[in-house]
N, C-alpha and C positions, 0 to 999 in steps of 0.2 A: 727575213721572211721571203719565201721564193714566190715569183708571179703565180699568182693565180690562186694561192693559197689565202685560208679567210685570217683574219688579225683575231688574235685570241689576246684575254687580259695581262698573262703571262710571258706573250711575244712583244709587249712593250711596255717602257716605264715613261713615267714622268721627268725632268731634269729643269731646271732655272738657265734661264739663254737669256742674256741683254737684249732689250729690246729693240736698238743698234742693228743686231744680226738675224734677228726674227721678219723672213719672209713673208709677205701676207700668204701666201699657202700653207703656210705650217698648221696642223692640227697642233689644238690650244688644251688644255690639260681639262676646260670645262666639256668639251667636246670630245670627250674618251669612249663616252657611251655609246654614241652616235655610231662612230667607226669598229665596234667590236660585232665581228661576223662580217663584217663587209670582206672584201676580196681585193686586192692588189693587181694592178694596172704592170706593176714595173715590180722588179724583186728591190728590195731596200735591203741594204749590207745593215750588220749590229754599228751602232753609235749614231746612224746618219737620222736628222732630221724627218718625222713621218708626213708630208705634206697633202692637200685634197691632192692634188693631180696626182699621186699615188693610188688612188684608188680607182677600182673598176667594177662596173656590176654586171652581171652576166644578164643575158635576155631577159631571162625569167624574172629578177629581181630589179625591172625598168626603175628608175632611180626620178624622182619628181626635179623638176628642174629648177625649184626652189630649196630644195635642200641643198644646192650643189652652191648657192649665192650664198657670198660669204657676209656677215655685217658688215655694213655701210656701202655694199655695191649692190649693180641692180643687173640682169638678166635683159640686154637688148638683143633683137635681131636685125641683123640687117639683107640684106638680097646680095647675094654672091653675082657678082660682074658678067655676062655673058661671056666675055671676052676673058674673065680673069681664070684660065684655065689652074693656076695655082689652088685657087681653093677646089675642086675634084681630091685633093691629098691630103688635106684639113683634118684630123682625127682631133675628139676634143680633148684639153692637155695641150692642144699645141699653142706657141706665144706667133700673134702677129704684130705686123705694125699698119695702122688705117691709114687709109688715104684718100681723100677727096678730088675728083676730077671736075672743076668746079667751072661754071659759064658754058653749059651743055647747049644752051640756047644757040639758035644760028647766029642772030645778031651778037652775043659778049662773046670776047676775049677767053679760050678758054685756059685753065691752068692747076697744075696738080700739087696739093698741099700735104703735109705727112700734120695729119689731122692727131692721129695717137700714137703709143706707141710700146711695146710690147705687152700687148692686152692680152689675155688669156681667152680660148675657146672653151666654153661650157657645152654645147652643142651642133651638132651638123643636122639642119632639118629636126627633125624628131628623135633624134638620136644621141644621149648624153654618153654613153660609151663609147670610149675607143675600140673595142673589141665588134661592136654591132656594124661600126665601119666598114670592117674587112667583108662585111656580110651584102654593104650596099649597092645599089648600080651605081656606080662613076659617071652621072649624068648629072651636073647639078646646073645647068642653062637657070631653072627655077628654083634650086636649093637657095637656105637660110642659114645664115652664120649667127649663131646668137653670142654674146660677148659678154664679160665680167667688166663692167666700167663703174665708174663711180656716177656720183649724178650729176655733175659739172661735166663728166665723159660724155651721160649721155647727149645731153641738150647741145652739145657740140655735132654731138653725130647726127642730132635730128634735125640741126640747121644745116649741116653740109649735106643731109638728102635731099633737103626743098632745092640747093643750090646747083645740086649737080649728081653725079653718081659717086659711089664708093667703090674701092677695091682693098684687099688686101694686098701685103706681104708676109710670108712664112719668114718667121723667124728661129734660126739654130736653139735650143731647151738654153744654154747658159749662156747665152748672150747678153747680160744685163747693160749695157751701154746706149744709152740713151742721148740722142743731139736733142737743140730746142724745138720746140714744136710751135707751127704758128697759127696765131688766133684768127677765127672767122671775121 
């Protein structure tokens, strides 16, 4: 199904995947309905896995930002870095990895920890399309990142903002390589 085009019932099936190889973006066979008429973010070749971050909705069809969170995660935001000019290229679909810049105070010690890491972007500010991006101003001093975490993700991320500030890193779509990450 080529980008941009809507998903009809007959442009995909069902198939059994061990649950080994089943990504958490994969659209689940309960969730067929959901996705039928929606529009496509990226063209997906026949056989390939149909995932959310495949999908796109166009202006008109603003997409609730609860619909986009998948079970068992939650929709955080957080405040894009003055300084972290990386996130200005954020579309969401994109994977980053967090990072805490932690003992902002004058007096502590200060030091940078990789708090998460390849977390998915749900949204830029108000905007849960990638395609509404290309439409935006490239100012984000005040833009919001909001993020697909878990809830042990979140509470992570809400003690390393009392401690200090956050930033991102953009991360490559297939990079699934993960180092350890360290605790608050």
């Amino acid at each position: 199904v080529e980008r941009g085009k809507p998903i009809t019932d007959d442009a995909i099936s069902v198939r059994e995947v061990p649950m080994a190889y089943v990504e958490d973006r994969a659209i689940r066979e309960s969730d067929k309905n959901k996705v039928l008429g929606l529009r496509l973010g990226t063209t997906v070749k026949e056989q390939q896995l149909l995932l959310w971050t495949d999908l796109t909705t166009g202006s008109d069809d603003h997409k609730d930002l609860s619909a986009l969170v998948l079970p068992g995660y939650r929709a955080v935001s957080i405040r894009a870095s003055r300084d972290d000019s990386s996130a200005a290229l954020l579309r969401p679909g994109d994977y980053v990895d967090v990072i805490g810049v932690l003992g902002t105070g004058s007096s502590e010690p200060k030091s940078a920890v990789v708090l998460l890491q390849r977390v998915l972007v749900l949204a830029m500010g108000n905007e849960t399309s990638p395609d509404a991006i290309d439409q935006r101003e490239k100012h984000v001093a005040e833009s919001s990142i909001t993020l697909s975490l878990t809830l042990t993700e979140a509470q992570i991320v809400a003690l390393a903002t009392e401690r200090g500030r956050l930033s991102v890193a953009v991360r490559h779509p297939d990079d699934q390589q993960k180092a350890g990450v360290t605790d608050l």
